[in-house]
Backbone as CSV, one residue per row, in Angstrom:
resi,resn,N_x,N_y,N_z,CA_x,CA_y,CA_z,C_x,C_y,C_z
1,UNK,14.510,-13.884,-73.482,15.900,-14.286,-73.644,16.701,-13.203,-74.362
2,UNK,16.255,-12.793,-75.173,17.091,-11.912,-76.569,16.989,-10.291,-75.200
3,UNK,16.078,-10.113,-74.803,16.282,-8.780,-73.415,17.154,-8.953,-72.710
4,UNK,17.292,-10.069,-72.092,18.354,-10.806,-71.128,19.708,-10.605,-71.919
5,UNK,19.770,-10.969,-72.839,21.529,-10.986,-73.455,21.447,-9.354,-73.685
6,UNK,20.901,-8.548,-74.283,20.997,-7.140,-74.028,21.378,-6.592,-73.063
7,UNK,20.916,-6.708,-72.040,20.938,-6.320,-70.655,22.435,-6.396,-69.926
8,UNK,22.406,-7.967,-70.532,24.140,-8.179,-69.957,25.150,-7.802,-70.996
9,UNK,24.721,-7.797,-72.055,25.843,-6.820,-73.330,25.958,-5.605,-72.692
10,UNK,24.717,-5.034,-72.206,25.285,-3.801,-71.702,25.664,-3.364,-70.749
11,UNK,26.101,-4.415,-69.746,26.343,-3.978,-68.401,27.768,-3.953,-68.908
12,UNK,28.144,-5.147,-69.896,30.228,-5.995,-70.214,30.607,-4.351,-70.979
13,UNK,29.990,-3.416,-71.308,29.824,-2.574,-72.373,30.263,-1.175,-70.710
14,UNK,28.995,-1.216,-70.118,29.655,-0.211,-68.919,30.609,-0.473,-68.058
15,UNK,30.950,-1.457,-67.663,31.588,-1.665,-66.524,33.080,-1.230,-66.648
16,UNK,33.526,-1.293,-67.935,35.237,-0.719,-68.011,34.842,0.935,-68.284
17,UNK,33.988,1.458,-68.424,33.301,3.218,-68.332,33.201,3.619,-66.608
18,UNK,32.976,2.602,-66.342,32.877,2.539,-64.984,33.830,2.903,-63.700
19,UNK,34.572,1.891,-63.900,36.262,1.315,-63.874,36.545,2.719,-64.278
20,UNK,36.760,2.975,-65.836,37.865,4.354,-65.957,37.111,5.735,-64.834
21,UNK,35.706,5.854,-65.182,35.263,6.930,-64.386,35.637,7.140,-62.970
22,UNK,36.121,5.813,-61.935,35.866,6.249,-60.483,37.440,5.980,-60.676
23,UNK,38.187,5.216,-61.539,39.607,6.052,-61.199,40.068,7.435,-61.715
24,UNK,39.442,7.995,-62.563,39.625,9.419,-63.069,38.760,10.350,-61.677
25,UNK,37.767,9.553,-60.495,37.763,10.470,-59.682,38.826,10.275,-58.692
26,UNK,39.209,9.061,-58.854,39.994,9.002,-57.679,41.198,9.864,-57.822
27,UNK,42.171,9.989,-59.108,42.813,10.720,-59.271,42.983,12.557,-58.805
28,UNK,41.409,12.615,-59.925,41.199,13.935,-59.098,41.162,14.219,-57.543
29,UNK,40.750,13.499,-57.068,40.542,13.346,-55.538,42.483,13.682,-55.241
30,UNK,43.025,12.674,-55.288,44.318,12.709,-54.886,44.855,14.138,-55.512
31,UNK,44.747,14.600,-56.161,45.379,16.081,-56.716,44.963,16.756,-55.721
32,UNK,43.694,16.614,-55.278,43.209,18.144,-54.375,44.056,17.924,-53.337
33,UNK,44.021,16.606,-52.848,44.189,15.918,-51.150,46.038,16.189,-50.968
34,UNK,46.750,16.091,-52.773,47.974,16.364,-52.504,48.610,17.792,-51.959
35,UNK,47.533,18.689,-52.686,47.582,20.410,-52.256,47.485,20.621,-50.616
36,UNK,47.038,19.259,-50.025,46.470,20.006,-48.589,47.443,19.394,-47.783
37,UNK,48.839,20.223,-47.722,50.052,19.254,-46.987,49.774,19.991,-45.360
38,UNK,49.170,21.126,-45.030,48.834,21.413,-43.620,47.141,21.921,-44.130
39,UNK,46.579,21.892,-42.968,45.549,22.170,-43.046,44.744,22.434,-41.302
40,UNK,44.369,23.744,-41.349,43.470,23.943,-39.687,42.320,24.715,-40.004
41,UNK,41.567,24.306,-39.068,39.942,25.596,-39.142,39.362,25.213,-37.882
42,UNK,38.443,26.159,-38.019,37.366,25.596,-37.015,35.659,25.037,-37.597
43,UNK,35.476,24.468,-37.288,34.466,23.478,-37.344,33.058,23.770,-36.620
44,UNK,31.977,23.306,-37.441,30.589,23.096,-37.085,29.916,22.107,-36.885
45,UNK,30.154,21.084,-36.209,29.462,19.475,-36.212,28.066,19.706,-35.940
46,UNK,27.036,19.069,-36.954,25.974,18.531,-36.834,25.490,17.126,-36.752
47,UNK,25.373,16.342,-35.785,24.676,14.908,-36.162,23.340,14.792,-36.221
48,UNK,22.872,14.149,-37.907,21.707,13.514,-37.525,21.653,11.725,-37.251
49,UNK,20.322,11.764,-36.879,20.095,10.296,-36.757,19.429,9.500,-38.290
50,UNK,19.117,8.525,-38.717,18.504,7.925,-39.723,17.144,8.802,-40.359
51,UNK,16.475,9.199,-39.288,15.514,9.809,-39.634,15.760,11.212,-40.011
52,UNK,16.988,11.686,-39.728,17.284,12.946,-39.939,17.262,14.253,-38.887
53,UNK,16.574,13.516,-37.597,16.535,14.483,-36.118,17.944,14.453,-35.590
54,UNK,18.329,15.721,-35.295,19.653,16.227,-34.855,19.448,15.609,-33.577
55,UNK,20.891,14.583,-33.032,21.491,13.996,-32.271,21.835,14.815,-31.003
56,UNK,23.140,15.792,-31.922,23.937,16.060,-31.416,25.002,17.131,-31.997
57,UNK,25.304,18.447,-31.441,26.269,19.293,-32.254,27.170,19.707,-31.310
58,UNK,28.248,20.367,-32.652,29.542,20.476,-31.485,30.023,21.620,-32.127
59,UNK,31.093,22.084,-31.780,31.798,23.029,-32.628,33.556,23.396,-31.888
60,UNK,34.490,23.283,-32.702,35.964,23.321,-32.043,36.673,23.515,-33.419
61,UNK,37.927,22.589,-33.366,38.673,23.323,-34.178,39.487,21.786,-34.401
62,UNK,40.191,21.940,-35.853,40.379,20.926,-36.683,42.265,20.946,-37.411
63,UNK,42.964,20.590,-37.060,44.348,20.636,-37.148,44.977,19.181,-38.053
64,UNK,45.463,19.432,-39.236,45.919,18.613,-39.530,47.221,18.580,-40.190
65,UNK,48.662,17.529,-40.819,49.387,17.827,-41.143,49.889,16.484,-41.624
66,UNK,50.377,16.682,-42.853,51.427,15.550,-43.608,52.668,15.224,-43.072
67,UNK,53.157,13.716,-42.722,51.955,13.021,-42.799,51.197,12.460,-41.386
68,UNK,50.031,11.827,-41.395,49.491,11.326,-40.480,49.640,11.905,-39.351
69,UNK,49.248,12.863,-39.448,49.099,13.544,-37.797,47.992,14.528,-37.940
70,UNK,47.135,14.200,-36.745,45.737,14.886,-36.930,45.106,15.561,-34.970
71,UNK,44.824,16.600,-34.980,44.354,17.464,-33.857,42.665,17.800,-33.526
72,UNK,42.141,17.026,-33.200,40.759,17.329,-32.697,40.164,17.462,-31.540
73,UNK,40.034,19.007,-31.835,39.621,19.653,-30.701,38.068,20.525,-30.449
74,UNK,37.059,19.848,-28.955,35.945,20.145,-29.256,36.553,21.148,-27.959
75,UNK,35.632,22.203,-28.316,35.040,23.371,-27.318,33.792,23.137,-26.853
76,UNK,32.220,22.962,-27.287,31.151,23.025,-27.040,30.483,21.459,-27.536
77,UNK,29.904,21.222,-26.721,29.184,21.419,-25.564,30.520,20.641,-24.230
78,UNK,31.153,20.228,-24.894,32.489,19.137,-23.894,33.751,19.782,-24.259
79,UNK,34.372,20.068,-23.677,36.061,20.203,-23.971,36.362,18.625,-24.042
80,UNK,36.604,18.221,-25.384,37.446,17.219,-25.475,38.845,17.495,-26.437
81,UNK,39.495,16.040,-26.528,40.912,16.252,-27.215,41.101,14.944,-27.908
82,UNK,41.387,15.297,-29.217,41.818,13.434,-29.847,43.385,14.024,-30.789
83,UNK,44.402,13.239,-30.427,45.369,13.791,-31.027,46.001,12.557,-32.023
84,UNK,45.936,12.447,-33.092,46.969,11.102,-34.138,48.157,11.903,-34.112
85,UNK,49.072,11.301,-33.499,50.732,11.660,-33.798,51.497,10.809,-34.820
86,UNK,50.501,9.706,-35.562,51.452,9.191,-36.208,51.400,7.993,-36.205
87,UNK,51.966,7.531,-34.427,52.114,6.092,-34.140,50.726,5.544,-33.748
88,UNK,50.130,6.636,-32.682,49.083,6.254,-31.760,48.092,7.723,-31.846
89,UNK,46.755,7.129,-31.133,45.814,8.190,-31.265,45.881,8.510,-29.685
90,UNK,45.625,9.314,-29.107,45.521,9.872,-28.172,43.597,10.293,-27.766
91,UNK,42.825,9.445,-27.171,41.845,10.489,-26.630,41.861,10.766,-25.533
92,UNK,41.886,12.281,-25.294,41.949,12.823,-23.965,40.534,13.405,-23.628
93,UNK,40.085,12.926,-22.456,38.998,13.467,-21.918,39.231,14.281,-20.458
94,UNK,39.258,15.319,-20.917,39.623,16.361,-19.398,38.504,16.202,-18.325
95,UNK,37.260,16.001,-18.344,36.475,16.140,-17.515,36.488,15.101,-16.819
96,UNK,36.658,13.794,-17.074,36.920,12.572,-16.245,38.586,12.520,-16.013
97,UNK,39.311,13.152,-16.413,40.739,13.084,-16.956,41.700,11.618,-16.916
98,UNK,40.956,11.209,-18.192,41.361,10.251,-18.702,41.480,10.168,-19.697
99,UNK,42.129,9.000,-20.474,43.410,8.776,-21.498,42.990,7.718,-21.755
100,UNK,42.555,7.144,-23.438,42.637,6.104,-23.792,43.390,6.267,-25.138
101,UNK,44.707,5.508,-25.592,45.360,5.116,-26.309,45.110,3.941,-26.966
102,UNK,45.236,4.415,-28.751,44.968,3.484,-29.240,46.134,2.685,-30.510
103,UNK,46.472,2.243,-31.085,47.264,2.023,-32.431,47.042,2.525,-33.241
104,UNK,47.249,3.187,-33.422,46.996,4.637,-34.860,46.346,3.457,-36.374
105,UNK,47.308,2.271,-36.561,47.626,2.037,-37.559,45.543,1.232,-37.473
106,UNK,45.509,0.148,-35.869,44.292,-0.132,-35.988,43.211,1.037,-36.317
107,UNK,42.984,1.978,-35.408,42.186,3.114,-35.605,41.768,3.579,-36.701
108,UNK,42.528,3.879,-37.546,41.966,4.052,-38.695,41.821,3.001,-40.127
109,UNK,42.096,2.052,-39.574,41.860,0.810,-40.414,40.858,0.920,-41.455
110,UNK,40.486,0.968,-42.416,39.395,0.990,-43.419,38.053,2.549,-43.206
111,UNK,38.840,3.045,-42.648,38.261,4.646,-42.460,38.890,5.505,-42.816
112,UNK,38.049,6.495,-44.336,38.782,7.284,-45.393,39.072,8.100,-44.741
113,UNK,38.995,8.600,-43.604,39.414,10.101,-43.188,41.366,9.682,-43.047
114,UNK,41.630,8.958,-43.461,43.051,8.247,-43.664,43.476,9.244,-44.518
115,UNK,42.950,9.244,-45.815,43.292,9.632,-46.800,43.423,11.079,-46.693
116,UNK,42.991,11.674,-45.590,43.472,13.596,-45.854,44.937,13.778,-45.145
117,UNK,45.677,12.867,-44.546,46.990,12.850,-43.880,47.877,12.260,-43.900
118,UNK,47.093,10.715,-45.194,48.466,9.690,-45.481,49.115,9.938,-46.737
119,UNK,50.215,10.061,-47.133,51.231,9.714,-48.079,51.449,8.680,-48.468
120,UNK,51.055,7.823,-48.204,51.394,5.912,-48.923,50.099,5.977,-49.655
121,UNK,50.821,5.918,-51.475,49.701,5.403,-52.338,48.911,4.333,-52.250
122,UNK,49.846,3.183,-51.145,48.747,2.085,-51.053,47.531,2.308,-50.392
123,UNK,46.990,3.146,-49.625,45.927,3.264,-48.854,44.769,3.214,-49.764
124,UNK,44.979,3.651,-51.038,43.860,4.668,-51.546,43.093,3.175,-52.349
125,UNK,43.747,1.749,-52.442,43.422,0.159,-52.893,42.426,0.047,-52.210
126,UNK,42.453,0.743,-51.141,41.041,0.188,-49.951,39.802,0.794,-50.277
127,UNK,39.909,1.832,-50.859,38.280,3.139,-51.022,38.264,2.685,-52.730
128,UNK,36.776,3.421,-52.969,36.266,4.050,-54.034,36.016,5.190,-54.181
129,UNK,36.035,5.564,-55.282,35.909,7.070,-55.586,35.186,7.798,-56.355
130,UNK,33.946,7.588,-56.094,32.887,8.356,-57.138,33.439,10.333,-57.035
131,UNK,32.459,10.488,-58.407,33.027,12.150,-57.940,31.207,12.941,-58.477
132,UNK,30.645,13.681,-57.573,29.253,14.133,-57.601,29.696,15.557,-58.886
133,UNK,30.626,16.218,-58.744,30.805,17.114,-59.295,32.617,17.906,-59.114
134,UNK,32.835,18.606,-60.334,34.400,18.885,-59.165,34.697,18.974,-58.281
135,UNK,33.577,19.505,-57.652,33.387,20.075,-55.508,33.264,19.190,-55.050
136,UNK,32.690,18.122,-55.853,32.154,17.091,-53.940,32.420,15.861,-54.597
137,UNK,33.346,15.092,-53.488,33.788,13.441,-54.051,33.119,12.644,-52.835
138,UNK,32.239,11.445,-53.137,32.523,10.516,-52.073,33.442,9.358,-51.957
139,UNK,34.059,9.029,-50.632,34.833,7.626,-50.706,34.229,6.788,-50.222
140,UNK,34.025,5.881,-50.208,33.830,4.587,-49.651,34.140,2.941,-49.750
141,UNK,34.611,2.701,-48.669,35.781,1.631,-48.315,35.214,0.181,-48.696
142,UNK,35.580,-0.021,-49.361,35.447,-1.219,-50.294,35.054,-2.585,-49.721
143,UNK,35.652,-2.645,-48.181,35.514,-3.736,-47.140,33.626,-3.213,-46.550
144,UNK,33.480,-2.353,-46.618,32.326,-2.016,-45.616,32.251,-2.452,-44.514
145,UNK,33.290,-3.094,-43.674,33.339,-3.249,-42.837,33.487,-1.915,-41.425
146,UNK,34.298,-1.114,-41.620,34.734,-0.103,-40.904,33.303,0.285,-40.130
147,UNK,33.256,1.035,-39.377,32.627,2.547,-38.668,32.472,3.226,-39.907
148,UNK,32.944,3.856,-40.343,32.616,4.935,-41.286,32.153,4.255,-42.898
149,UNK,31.090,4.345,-43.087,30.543,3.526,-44.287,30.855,4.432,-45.729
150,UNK,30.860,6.196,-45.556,31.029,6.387,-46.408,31.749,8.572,-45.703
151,UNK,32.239,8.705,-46.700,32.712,10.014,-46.492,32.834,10.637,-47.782
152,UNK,31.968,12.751,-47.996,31.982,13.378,-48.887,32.331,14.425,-48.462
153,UNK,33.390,14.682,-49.031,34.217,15.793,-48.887,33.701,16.885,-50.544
154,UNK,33.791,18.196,-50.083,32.900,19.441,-50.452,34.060,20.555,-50.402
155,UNK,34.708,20.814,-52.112,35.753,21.905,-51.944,35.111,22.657,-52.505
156,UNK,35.883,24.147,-51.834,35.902,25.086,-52.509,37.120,26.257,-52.862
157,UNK,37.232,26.374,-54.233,38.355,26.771,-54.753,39.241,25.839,-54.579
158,UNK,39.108,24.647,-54.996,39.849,23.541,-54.305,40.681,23.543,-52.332
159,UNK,39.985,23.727,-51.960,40.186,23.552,-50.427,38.852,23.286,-50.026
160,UNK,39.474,22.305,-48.819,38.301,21.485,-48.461,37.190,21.988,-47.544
161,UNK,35.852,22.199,-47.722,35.522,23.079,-46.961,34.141,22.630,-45.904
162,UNK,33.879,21.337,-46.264,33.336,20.708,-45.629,33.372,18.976,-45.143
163,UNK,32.917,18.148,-44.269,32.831,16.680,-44.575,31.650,16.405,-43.993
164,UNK,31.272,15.371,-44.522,29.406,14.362,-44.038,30.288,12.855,-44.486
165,UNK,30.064,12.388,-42.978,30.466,11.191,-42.905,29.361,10.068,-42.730
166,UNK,28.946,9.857,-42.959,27.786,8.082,-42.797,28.697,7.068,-41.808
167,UNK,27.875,6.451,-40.399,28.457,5.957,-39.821,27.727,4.534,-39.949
168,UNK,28.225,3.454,-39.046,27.781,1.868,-39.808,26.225,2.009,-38.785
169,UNK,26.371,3.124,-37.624,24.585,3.140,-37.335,23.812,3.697,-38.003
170,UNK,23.967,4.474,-39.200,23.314,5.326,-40.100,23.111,7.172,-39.147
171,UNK,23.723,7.029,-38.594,23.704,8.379,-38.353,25.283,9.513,-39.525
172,UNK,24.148,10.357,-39.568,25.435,11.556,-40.373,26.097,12.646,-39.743
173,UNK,27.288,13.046,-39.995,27.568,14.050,-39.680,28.485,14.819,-40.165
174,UNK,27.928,16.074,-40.013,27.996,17.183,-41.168,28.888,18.028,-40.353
175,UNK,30.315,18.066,-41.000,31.188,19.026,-40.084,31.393,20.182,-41.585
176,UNK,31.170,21.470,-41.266,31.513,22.667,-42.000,32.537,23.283,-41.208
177,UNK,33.485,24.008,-42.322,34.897,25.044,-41.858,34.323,26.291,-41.649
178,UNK,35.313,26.338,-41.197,35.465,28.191,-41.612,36.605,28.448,-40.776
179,UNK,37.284,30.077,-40.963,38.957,30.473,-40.634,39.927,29.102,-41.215
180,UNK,39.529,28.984,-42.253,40.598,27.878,-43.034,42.363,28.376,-43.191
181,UNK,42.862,27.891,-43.116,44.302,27.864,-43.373,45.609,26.684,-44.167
182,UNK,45.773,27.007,-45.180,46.295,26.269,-45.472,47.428,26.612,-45.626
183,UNK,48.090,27.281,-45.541,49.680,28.313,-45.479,50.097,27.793,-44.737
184,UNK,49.979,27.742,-43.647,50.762,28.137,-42.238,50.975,26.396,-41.420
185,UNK,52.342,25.689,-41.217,52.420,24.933,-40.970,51.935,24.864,-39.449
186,UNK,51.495,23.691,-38.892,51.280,23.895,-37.608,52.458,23.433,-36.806
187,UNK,52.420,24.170,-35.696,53.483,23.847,-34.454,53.430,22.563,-34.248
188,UNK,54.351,21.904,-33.970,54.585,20.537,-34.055,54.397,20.166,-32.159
189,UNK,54.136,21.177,-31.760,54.131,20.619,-30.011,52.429,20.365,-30.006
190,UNK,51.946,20.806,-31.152,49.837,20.362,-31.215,49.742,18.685,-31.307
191,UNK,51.030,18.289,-31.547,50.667,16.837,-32.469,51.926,15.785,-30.637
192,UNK,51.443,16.499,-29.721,52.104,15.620,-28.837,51.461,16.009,-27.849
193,UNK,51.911,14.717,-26.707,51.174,14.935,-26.174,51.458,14.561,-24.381
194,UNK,51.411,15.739,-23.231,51.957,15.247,-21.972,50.273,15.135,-21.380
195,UNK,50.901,13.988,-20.368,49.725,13.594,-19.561,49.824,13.568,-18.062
196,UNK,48.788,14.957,-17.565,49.314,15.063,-16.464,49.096,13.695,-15.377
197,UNK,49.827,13.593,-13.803,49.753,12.769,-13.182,48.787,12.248,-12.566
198,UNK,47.538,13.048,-12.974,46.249,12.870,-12.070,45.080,11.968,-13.136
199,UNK,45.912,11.684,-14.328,45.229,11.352,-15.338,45.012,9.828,-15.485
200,UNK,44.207,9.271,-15.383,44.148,7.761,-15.269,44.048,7.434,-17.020
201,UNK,44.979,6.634,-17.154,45.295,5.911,-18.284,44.916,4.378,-19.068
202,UNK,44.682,4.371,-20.605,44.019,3.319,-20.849,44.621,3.029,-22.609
203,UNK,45.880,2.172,-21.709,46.457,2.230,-23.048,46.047,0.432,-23.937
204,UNK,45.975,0.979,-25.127,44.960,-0.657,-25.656,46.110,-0.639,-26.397
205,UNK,47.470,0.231,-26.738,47.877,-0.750,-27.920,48.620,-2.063,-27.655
């Protein structure tokens, strides 16, 4: 009994240490994430599976911009295209050439990769924010409901230079930069999008 009341004295004892610690990361988090008002590179995707055997890799290039508008583009092994303008997501698949449209706002519903392109402080009510070290924060969405169970973002010199996302099948994936840019606003014709006439369409919103 007398272990037992210890035990819970000391949890009533951590839990506001707790509390202050993952909002002092979350903060930090938001300082870096505020510095990154454009952001492009190109990218290294690795997926593993649970066990850790590579899935699947890719490699293209990564476009983003304040607010909410995001450019993903694979080169290898598929030319694909996923474009967030904002309202709606755009995936374009050239090889079948087709188009599925989605509601931007559903799409990223309880999935932190929100947080590198939104401006509304309310988003950030939904995640947690541990911090591993100044370089590397993880978030993870408080609902656990989402696709994406957890996301760690990896700066350097404060710019972001990597992400490993945890998906709700337990597979990971490890996207690394490189040719980073954070200067240079991007052309605003990357974040739209024409669809030629041969393109069969699949709009869900």
């Amino acid at each position: 009994m007398k272990k037992a009341c210890l035990l819970l004295f000391s949890s009533m004892l951590l839990s506001p240490l707790t509390v202050q610690a993952e909002e002092n990361s979350q903060t930090a988090l938001k300082n870096l994430l505020a510095q990154m008002t454009h952001y492009s590179a190109s990218f290294q995707q690795t997926v593993s599976d649970e066990a850790g055997d590579i899935v699947h890799e890719a490699t293209g290039t990564l476009t983003m911009t304040r607010p909410d508008k995001l450019r993903w583009e694979t080169a290898y092994p598929d030319e694909t295209l996923l474009i967030a303008d904002g309202d709606a997501v755009w995936n374009i698949d050239t090889f079948v050439e087709q188009v599925t449209i989605i509601d931007q706002t559903q799409a990223i519903a309880d999935n932190p990769v929100i947080l590198l392109t939104s401006n509304d402080p309310a988003v950030w009510n939904d995640f947690t924010v541990s911090k591993a070290s100044d370089d590397i924060y993880t978030v993870t969405p408080k609902n656990g409901e989402g696709q994406i169970q957890s996301l760690t973002m990896r700066f350097n010199d404060d710019i972001l230079a990597s992400l490993e996302m945890l998906d709700a099948q337990s597979q990971t994936s490890n996207l690394v930069f490189s040719s980073i840019n954070v200067s240079d606003e991007p052309d605003s014709s990357l974040f739209t999008v024409t669809i030629p006439d041969t393109y069969m369409i699949d709009d869900q919103r």
